[in-house]
Structure formats: structure tokens, C-alpha cells
mmCIF file of the N, C-alpha and C atoms, coordinates in Angstrom:
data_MODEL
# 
_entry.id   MODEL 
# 
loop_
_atom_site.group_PDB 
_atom_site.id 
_atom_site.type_symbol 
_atom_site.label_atom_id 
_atom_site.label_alt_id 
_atom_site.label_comp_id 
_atom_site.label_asym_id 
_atom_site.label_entity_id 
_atom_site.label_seq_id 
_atom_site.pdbx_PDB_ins_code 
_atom_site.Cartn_x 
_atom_site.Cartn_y 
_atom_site.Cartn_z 
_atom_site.occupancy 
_atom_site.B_iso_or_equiv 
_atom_site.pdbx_formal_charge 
_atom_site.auth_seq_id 
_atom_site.auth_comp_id 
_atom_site.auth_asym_id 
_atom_site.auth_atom_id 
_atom_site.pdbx_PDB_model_num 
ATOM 1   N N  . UNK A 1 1  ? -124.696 -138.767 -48.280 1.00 0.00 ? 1  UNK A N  1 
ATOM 2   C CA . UNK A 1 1  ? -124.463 -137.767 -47.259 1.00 0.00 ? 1  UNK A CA 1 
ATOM 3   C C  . UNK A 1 1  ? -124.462 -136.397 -47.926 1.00 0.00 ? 1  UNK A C  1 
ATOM 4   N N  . UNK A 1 2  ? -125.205 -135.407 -47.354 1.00 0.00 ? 2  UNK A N  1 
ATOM 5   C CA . UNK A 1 2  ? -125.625 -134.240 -47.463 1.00 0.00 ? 2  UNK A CA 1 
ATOM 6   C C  . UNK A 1 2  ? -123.920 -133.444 -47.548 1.00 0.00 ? 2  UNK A C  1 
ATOM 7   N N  . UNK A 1 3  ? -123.562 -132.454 -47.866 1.00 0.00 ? 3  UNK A N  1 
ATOM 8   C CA . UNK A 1 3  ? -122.544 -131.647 -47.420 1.00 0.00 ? 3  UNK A CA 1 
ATOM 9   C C  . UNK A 1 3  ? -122.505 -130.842 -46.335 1.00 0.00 ? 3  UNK A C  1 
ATOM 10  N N  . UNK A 1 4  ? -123.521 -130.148 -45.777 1.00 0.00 ? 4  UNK A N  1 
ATOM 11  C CA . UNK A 1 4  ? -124.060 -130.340 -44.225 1.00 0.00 ? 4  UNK A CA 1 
ATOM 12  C C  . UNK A 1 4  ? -123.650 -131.055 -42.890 1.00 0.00 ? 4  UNK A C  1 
ATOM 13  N N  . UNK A 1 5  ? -123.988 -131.813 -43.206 1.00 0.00 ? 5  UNK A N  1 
ATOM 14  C CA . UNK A 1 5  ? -123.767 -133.146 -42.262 1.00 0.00 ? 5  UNK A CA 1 
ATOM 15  C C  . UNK A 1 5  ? -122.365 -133.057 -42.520 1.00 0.00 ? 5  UNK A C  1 
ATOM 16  N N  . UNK A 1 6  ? -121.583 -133.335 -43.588 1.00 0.00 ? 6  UNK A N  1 
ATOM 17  C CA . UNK A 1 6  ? -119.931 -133.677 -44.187 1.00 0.00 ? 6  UNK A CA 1 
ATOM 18  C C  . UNK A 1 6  ? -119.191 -132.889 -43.336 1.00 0.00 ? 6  UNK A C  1 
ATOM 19  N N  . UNK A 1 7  ? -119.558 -131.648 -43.362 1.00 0.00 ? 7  UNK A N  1 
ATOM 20  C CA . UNK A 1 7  ? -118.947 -130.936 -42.838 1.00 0.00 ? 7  UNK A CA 1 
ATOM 21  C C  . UNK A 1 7  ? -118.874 -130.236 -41.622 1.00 0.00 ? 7  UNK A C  1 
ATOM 22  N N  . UNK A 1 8  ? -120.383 -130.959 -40.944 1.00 0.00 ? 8  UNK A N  1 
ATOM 23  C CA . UNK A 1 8  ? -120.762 -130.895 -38.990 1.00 0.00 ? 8  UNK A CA 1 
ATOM 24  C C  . UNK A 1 8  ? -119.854 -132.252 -38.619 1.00 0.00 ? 8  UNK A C  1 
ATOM 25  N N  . UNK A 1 9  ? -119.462 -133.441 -39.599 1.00 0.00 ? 9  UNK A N  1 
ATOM 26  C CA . UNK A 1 9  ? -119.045 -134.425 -38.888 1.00 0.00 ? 9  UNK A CA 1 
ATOM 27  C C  . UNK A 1 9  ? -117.248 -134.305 -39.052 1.00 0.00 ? 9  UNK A C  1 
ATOM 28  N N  . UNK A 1 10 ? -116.645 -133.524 -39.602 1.00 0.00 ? 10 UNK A N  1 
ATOM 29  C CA . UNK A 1 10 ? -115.700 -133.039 -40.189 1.00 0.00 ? 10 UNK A CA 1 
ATOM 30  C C  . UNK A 1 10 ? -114.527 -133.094 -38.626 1.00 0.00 ? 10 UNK A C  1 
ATOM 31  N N  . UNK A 1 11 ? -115.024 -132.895 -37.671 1.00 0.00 ? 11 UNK A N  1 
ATOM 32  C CA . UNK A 1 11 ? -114.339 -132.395 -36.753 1.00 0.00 ? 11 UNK A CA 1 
ATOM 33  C C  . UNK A 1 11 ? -113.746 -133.650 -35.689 1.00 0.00 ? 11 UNK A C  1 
ATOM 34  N N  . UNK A 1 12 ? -115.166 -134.092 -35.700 1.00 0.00 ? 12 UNK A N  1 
ATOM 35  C CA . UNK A 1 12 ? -114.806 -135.819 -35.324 1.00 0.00 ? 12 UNK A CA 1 
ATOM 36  C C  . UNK A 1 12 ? -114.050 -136.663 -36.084 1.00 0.00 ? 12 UNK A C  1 
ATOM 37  N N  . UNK A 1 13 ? -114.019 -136.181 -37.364 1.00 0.00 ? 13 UNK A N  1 
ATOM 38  C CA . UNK A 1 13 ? -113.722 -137.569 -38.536 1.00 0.00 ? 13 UNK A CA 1 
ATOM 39  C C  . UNK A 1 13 ? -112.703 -137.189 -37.736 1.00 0.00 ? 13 UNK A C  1 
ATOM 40  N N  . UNK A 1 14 ? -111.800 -136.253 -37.930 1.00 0.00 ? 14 UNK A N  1 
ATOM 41  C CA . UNK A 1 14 ? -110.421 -135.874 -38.055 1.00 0.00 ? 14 UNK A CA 1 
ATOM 42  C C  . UNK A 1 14 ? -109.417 -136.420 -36.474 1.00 0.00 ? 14 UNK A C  1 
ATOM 43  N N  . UNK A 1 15 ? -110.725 -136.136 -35.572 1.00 0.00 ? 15 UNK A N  1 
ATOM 44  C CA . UNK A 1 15 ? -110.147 -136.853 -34.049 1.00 0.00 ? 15 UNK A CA 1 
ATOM 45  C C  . UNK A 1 15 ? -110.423 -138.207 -33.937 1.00 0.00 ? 15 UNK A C  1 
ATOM 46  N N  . UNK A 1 16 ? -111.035 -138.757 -35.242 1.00 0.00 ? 16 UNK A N  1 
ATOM 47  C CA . UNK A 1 16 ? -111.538 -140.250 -35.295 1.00 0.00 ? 16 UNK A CA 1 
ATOM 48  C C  . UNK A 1 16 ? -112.063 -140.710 -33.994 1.00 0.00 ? 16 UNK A C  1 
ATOM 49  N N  . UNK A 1 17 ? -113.140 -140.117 -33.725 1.00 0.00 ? 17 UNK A N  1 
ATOM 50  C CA . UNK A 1 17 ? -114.548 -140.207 -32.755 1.00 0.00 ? 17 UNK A CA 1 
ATOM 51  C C  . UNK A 1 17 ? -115.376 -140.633 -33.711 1.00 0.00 ? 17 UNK A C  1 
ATOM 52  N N  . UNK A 1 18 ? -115.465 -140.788 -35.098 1.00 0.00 ? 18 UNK A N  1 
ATOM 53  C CA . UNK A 1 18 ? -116.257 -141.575 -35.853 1.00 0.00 ? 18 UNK A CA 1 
ATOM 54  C C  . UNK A 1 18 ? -117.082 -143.431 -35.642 1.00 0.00 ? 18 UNK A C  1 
ATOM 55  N N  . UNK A 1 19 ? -118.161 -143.538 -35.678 1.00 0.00 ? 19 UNK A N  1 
ATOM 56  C CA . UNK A 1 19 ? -118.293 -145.130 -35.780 1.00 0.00 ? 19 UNK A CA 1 
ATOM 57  C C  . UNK A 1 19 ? -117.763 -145.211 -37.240 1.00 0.00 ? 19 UNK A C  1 
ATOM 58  N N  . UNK A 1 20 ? -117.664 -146.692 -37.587 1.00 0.00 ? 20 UNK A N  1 
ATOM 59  C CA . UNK A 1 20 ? -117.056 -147.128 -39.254 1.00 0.00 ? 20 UNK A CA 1 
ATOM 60  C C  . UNK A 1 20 ? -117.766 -146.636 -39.904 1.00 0.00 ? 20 UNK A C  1 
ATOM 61  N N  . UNK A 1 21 ? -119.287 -146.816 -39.731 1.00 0.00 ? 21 UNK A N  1 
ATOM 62  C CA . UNK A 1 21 ? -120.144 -146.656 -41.005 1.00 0.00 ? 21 UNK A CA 1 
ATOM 63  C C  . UNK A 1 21 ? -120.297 -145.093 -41.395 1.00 0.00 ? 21 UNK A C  1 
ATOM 64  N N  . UNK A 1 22 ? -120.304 -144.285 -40.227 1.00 0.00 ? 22 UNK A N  1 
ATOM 65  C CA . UNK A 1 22 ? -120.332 -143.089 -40.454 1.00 0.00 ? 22 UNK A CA 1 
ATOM 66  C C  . UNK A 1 22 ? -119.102 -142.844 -41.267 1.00 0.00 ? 22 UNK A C  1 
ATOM 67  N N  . UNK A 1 23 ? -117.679 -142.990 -40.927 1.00 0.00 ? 23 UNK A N  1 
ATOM 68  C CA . UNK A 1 23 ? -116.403 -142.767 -41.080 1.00 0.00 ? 23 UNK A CA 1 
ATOM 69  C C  . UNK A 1 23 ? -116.395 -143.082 -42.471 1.00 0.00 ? 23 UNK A C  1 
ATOM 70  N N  . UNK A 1 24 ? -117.206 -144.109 -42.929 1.00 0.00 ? 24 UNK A N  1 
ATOM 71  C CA . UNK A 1 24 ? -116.851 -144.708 -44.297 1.00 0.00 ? 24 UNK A CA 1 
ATOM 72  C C  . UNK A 1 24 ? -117.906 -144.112 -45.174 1.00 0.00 ? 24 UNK A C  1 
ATOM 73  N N  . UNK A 1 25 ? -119.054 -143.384 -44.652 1.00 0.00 ? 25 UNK A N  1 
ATOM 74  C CA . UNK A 1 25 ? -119.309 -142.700 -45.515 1.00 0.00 ? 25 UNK A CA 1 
ATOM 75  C C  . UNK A 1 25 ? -119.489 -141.349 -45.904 1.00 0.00 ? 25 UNK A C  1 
ATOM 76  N N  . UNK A 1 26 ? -118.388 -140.718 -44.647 1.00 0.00 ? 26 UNK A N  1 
ATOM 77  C CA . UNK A 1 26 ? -117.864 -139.585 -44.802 1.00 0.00 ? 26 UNK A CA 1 
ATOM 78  C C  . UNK A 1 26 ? -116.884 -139.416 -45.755 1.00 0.00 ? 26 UNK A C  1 
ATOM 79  N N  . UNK A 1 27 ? -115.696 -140.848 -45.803 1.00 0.00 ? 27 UNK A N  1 
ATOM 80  C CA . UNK A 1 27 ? -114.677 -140.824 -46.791 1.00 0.00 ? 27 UNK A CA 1 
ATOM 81  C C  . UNK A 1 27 ? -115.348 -140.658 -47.663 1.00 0.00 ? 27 UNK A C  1 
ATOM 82  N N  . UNK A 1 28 ? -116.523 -141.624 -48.491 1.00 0.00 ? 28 UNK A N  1 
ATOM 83  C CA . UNK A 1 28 ? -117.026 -142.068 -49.241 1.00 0.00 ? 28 UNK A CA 1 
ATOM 84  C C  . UNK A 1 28 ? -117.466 -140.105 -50.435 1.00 0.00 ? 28 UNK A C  1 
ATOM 85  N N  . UNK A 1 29 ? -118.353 -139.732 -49.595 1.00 0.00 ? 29 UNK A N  1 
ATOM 86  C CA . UNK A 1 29 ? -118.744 -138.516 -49.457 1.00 0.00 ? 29 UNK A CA 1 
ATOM 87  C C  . UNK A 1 29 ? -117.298 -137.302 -50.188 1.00 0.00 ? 29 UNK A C  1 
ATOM 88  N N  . UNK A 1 30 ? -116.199 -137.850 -49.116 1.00 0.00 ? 30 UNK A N  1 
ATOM 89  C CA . UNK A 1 30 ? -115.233 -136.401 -49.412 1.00 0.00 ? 30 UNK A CA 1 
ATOM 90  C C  . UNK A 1 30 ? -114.210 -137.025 -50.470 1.00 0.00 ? 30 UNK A C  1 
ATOM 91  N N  . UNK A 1 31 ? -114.747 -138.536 -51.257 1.00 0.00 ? 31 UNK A N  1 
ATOM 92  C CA . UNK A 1 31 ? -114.304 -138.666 -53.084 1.00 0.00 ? 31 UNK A CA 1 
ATOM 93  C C  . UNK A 1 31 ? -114.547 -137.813 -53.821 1.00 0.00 ? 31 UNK A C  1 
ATOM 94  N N  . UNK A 1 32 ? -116.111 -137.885 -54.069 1.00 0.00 ? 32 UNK A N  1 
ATOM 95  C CA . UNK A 1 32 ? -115.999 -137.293 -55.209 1.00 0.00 ? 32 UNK A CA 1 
ATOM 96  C C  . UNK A 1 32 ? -116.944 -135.541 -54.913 1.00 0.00 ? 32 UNK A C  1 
ATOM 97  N N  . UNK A 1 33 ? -116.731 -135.431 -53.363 1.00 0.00 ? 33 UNK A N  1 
ATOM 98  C CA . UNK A 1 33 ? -117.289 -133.626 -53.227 1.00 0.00 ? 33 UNK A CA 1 
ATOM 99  C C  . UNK A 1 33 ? -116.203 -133.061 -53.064 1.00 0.00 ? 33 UNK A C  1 
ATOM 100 N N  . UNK A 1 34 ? -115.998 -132.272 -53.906 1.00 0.00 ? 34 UNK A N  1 
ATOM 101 C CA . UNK A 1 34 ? -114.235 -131.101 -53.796 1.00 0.00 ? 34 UNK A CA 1 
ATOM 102 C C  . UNK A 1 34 ? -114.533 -130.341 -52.907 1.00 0.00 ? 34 UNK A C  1 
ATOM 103 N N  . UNK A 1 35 ? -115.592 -129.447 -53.073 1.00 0.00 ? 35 UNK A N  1 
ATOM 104 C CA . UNK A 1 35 ? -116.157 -128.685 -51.680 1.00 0.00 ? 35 UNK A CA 1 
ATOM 105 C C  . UNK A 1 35 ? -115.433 -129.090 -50.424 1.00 0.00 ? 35 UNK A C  1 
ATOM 106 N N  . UNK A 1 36 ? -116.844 -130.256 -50.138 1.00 0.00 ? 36 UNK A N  1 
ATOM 107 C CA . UNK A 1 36 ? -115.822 -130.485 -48.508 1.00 0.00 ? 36 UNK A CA 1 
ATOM 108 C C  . UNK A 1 36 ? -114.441 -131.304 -48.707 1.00 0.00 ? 36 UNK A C  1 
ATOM 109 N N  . UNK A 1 37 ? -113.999 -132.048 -49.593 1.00 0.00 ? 37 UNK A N  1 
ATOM 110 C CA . UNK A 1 37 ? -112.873 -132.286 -49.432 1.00 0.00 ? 37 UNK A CA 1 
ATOM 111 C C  . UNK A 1 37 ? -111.497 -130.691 -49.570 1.00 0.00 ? 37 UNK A C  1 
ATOM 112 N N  . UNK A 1 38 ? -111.918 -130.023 -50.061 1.00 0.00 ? 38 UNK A N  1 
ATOM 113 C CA . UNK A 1 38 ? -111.107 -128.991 -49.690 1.00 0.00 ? 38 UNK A CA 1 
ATOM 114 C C  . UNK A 1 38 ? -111.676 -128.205 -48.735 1.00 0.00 ? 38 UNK A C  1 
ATOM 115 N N  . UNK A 1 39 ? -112.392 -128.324 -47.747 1.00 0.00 ? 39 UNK A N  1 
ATOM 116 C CA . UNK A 1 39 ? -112.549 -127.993 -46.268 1.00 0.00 ? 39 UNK A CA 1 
ATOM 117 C C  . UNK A 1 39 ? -112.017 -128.890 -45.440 1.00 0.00 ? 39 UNK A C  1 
ATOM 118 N N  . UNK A 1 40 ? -112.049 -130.018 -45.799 1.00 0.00 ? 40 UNK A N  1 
ATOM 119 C CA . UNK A 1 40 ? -111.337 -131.585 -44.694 1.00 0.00 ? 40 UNK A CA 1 
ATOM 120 C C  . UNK A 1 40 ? -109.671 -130.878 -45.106 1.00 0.00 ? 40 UNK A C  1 
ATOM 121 N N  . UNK A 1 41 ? -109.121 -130.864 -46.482 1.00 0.00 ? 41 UNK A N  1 
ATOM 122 C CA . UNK A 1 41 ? -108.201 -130.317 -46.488 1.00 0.00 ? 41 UNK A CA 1 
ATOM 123 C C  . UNK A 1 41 ? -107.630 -129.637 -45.684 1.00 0.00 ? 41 UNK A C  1 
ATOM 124 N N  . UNK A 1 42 ? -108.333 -128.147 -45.772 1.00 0.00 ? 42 UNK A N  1 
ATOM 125 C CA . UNK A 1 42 ? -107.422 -127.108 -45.316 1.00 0.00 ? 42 UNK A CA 1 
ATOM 126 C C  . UNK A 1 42 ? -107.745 -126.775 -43.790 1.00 0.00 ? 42 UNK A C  1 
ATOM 127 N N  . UNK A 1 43 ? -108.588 -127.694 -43.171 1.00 0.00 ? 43 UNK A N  1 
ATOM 128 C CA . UNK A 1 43 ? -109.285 -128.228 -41.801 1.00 0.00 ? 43 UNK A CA 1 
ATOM 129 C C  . UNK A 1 43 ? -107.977 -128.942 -41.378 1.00 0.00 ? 43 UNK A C  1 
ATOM 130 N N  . UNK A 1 44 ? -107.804 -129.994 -42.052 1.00 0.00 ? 44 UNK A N  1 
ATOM 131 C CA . UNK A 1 44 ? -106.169 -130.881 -41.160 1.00 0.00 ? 44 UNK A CA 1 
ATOM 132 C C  . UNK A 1 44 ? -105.410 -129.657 -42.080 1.00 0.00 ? 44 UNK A C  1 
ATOM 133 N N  . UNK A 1 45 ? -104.693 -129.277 -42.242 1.00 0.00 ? 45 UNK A N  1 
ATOM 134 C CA . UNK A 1 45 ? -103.122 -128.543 -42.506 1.00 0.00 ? 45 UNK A CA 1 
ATOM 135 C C  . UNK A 1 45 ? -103.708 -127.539 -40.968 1.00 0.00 ? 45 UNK A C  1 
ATOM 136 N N  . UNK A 1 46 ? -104.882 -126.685 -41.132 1.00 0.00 ? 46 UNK A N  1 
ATOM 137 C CA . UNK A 1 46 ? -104.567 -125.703 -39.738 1.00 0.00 ? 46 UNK A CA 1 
ATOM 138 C C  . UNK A 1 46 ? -104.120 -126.721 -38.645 1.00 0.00 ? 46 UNK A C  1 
ATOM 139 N N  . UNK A 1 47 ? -104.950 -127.531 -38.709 1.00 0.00 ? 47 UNK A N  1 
ATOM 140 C CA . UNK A 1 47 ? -104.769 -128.054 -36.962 1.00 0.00 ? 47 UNK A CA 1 
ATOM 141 C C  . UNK A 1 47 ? -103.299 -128.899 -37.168 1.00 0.00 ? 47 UNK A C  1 
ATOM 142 N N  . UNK A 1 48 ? -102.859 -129.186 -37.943 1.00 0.00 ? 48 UNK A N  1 
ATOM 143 C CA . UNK A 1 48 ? -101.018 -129.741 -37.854 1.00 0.00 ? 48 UNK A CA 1 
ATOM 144 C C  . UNK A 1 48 ? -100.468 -128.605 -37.963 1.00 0.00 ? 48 UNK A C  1 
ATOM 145 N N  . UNK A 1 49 ? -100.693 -127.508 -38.497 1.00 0.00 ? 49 UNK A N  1 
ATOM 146 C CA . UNK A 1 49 ? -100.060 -126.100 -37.952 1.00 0.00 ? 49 UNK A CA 1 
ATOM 147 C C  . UNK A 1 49 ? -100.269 -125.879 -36.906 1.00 0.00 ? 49 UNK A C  1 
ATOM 148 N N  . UNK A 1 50 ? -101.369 -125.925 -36.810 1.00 0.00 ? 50 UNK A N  1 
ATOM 149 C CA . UNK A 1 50 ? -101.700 -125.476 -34.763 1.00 0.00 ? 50 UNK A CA 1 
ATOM 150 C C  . UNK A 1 50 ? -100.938 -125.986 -34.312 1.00 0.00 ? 50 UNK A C  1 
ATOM 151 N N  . UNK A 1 51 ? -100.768 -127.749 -34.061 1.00 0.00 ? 51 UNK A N  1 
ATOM 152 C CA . UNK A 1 51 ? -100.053 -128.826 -33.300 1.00 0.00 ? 51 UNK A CA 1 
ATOM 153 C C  . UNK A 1 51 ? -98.619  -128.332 -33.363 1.00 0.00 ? 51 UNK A C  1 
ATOM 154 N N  . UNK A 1 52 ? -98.071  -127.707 -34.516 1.00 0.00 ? 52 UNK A N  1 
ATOM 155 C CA . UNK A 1 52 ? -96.756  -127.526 -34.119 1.00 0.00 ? 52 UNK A CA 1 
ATOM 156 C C  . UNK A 1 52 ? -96.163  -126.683 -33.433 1.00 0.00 ? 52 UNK A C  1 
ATOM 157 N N  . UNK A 1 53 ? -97.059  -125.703 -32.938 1.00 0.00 ? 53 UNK A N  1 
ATOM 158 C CA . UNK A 1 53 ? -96.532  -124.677 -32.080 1.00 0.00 ? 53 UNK A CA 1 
ATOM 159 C C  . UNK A 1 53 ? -96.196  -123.866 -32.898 1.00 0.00 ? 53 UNK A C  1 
ATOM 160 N N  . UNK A 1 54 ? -96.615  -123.718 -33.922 1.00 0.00 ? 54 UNK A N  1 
ATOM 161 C CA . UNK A 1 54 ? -96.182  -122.110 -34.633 1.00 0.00 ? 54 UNK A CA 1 
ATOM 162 C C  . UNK A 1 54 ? -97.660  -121.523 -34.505 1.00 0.00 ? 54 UNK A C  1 
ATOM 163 N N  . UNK A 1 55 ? -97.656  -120.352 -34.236 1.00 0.00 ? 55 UNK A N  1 
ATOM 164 C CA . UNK A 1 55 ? -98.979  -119.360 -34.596 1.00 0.00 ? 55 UNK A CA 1 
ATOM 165 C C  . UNK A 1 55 ? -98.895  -118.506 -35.476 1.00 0.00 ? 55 UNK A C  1 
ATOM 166 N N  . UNK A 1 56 ? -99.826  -118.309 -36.391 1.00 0.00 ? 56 UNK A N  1 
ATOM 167 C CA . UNK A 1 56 ? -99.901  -117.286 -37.165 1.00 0.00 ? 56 UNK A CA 1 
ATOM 168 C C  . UNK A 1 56 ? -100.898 -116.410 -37.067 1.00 0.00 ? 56 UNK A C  1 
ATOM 169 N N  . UNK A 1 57 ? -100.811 -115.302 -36.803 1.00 0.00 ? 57 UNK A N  1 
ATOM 170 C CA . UNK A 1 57 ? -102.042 -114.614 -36.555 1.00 0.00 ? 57 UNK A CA 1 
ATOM 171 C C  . UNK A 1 57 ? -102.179 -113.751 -38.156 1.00 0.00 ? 57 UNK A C  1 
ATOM 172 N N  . UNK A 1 58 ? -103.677 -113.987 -38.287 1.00 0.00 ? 58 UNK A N  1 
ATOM 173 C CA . UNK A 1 58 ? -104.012 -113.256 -39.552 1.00 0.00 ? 58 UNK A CA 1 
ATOM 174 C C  . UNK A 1 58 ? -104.676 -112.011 -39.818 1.00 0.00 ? 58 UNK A C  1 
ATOM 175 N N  . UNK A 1 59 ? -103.924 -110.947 -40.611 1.00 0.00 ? 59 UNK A N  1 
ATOM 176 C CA . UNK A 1 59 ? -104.770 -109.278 -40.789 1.00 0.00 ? 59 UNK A CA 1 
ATOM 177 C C  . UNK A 1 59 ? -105.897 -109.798 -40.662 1.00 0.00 ? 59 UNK A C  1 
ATOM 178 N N  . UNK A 1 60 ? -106.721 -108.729 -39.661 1.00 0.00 ? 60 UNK A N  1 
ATOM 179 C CA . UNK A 1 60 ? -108.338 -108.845 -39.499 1.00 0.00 ? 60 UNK A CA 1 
ATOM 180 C C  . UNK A 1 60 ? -108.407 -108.623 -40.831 1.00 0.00 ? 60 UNK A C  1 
ATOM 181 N N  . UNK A 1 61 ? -108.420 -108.131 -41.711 1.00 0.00 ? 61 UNK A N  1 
ATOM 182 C CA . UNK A 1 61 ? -109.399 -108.121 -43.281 1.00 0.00 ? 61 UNK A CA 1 
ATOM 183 C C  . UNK A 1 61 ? -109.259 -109.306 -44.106 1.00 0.00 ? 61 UNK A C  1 
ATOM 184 N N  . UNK A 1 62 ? -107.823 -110.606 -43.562 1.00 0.00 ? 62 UNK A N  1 
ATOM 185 C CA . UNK A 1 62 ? -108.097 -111.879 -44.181 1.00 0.00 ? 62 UNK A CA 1 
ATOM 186 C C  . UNK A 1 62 ? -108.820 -112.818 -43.532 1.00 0.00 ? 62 UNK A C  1 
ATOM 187 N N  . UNK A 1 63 ? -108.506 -112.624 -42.048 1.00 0.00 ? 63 UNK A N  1 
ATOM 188 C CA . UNK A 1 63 ? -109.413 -113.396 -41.172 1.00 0.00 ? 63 UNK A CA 1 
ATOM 189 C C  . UNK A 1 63 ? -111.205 -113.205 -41.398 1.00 0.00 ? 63 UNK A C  1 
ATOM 190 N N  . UNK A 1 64 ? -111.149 -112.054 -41.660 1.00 0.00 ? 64 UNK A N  1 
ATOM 191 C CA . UNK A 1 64 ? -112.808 -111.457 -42.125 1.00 0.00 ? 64 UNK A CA 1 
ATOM 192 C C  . UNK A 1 64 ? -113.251 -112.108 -43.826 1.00 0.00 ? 64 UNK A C  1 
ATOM 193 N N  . UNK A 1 65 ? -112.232 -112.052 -44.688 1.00 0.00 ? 65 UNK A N  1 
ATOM 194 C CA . UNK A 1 65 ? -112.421 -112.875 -45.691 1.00 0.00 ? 65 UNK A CA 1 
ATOM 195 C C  . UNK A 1 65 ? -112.425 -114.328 -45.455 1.00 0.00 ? 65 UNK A C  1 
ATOM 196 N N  . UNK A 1 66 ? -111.533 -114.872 -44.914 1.00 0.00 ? 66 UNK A N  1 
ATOM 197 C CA . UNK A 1 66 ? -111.822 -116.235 -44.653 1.00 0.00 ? 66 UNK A CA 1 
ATOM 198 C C  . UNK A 1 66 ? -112.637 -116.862 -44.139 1.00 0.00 ? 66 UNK A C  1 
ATOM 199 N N  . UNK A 1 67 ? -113.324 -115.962 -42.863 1.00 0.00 ? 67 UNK A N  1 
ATOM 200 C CA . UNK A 1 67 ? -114.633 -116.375 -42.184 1.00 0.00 ? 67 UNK A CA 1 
ATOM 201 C C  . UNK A 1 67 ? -115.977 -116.528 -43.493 1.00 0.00 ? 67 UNK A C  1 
ATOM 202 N N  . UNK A 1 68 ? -116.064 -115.012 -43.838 1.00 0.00 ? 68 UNK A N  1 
ATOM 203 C CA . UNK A 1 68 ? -116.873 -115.125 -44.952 1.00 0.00 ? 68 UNK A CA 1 
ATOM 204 C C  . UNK A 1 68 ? -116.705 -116.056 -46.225 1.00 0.00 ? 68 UNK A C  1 
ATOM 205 N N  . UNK A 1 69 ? -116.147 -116.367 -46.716 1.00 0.00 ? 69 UNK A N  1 
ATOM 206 C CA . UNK A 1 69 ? -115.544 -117.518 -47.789 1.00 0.00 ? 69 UNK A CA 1 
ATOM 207 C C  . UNK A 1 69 ? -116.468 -118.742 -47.335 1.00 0.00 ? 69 UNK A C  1 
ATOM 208 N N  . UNK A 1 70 ? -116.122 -119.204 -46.186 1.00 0.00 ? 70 UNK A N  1 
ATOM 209 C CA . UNK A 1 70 ? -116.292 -120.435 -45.059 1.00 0.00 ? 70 UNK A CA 1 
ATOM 210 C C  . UNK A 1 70 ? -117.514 -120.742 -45.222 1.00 0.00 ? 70 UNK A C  1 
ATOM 211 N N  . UNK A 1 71 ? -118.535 -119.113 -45.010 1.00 0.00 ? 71 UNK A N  1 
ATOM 212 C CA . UNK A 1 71 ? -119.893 -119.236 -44.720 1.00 0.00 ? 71 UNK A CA 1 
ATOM 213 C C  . UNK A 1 71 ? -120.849 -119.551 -46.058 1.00 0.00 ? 71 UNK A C  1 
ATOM 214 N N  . UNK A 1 72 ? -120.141 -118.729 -46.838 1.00 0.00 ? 72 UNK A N  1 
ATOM 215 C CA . UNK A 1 72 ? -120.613 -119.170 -47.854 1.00 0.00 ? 72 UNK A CA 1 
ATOM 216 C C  . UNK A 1 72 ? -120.167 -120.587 -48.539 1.00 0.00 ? 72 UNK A C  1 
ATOM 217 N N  . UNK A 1 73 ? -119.473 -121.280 -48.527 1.00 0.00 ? 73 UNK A N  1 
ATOM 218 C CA . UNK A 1 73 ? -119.504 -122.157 -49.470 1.00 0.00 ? 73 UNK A CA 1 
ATOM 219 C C  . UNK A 1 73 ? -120.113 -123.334 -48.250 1.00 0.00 ? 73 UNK A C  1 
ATOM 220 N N  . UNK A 1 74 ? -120.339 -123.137 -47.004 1.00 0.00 ? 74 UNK A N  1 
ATOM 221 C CA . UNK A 1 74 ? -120.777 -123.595 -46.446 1.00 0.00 ? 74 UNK A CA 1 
ATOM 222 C C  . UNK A 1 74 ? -122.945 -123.846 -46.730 1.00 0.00 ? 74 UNK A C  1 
ATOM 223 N N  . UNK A 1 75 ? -123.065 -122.264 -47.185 1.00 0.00 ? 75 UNK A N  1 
ATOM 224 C CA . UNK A 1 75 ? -124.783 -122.247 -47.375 1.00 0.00 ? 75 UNK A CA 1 
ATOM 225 C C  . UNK A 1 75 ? -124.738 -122.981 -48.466 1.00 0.00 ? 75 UNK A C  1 
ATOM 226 N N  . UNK A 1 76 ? -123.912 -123.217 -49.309 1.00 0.00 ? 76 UNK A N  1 
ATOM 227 C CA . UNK A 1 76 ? -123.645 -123.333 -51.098 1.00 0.00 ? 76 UNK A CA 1 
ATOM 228 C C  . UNK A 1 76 ? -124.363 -125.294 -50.713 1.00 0.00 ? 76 UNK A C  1 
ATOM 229 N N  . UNK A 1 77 ? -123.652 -125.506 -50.114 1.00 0.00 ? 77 UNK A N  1 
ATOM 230 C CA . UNK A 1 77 ? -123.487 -126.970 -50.027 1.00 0.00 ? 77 UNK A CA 1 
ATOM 231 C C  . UNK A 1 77 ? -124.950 -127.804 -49.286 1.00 0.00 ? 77 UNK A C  1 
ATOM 232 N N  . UNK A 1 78 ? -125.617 -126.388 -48.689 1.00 0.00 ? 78 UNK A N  1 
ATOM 233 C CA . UNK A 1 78 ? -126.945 -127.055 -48.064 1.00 0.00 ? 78 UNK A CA 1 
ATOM 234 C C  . UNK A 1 78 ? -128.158 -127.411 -48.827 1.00 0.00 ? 78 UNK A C  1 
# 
């Protein structure tokens, strides 16, 4: 699995809308890629932050860094 794909299927894994084979070789995939495993990472901590009802809203100039960060290590991986 591409990092691409890892990280378009990233959203499902996490709501486990996955079939097995996909699921297992997404795990498979986010062993030994740090990349997307530190996007699956910090992908579940927001959304169990979200879930708890706390909000944090972030200075537009980190939110603007973080978007950009995102994008790039996102092209990095294609």
C-alpha cells in the first residue's frame, strides 16, 4: 500500500468501515511507515479530543502551519 491510499483510507480505518483485507493491510502498512503512522496518530488523539467536548481553537498562524505541514508530508508520501 501506497501512502496515498494509507492515508485516503485513514478516515474509515478509524470508524472501522474497513473490509479485513483492506483493514489488515492498512495496519500492515502503518508498521513499519512512521509518516502515516504519525498521521493515524495524531488523526485519533484530535478526534478523542473532539469526542470529549473540549474545543480548542488554534492561532490562525498555527492552524496555517499545520495545514501546510499536512500538505506537505502528504505530497512527500506520493
Amino acid at each position: 500500500m501506497k501512502c496515498n491510499k494509507a492515508i485516503k483510507e485513514l478516515s474509515a480505518y478509524l470508524d472501522g468501515e474497513l473490509d479485513a483485507e483492506l483493514r489488515q493491510t492498512l495496519e500492515a502498512h502503518l508498521t513499519y511507515c512512521n509518516h502515516c503512522h504519525a498521521v493515524y496518530d495524531t488523526t485519533k488523539k484530535t478526534i478523542e479530543l473532539y469526542c470529549d467536548g473540549k474545543l480548542f481553537s488554534l492561532p490562525e498562524d498555527v492552524r496555517a502551519r499545520l495545514h501546510d505541514a499536512l500538505r506537505r508530508k502528504l505530497q512527500e508520501c506520493k
